[in-house]
C-alpha positions, 0 to 999 in steps of 0.5 A: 386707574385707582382714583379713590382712597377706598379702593387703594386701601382695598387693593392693599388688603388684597396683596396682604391676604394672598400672603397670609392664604399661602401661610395657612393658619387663622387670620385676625382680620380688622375693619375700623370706621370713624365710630367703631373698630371690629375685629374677627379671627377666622380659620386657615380656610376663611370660612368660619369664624373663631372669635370675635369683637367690636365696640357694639358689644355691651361687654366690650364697650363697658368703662369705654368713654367714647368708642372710636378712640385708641381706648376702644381699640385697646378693649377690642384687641383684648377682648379678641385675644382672650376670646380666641385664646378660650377657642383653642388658637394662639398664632394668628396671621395679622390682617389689617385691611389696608389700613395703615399700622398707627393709632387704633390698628396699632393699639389693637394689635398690641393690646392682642399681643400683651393679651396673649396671641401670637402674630 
């Protein structure tokens, strides 16, 4: 039995990347903690990364009042669309990780959308 909040997120997250394997093209994956959001496009295969993202970043955190708020993940899902988009990828499969689509994961993922990727 599944007890604890973590691993029924992570068994989530696993029935979502089956789905996107069978698709076969680049996966957006995030992770957020309660300081931080990080965000990395990886191949169809999953075995090298395209692009990547996150609030440690000097660049990303630039204007940034704190780095665990809707604002921080705005940063985050531009900057990752604009660095994919520089590495030759557009359409993406959206990975969230088990975390529910509200707050930061939804901001991220709109702002990557208004930036120019496709999923």
């Amino acid at each position: 039995m599944i007890t604890t909040k973590k691993e029924r997120r992570l068994r989530r997250a696993v029935k979502t990347r089956a789905h996107i394997r069978n698709l076969g093209i680049a996966r957006l994956t995030i992770h957020r903690t309660p300081q931080h959001i990080y965000a990395q496009v990886t191949d169809a295969a999953g075995a090298k990364v395209i692009a990547a993202a996150s609030t440690l970043q000097e660049k990303v955190r630039e204007g940034l009042k704190g780095t665990g708020n809707v604002e921080a993940a705005k940063a985050v899902g531009k900057a990752i669309a604009e660095r994919t988009k520089a590495a030759g990828v557009s359409k993406v499969a959206f990975d969230r990780a088990g975390f529910q689509f509200h707050g930061r994961v939804k901001a991220l993922a709109d702002a990557a959308r208004e930036a120019g990727l496709e999923f």
